[in-house]
N, C-alpha and C positions, 0 to 999 in steps of 0.2 A: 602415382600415389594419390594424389590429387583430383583424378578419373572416378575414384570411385562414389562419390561423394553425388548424392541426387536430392537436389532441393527439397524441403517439406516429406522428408520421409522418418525424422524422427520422434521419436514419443516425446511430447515436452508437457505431458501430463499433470507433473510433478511440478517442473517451473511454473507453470498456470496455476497450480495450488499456492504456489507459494507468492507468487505476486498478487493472485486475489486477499491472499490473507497480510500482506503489508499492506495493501490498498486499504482492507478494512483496520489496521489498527492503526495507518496514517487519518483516516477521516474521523476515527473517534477521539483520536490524541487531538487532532485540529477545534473537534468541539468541545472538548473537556477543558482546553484553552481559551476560547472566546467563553463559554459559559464563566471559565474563573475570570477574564477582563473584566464581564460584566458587572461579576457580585463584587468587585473592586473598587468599580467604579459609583456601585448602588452605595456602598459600603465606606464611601471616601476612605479609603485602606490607606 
């Protein structure tokens, strides 16, 4: 059962869509955060 199975042979197209697109809206969530530290900090909030 376990024979059939051969390394890097399947389409993971779709997972690589889909980690590129958390990649991109983990790095803008990260700067939309420090930009709000900053004007908090500008702004003594």
């Amino acid at each position: 059962m376990a024979d059939d199975h051969k390394r890097g042979e399947m389409d993971i197209t779709e997972q690589e869509k889909t980690f590129a697109g958390f990649m991109t809206f983990t790095k803008w969530t990260v700067i939309a955060i420090i930009v709000l530290l900053i004007l908090l900090a500008i702004f003594r909030a």
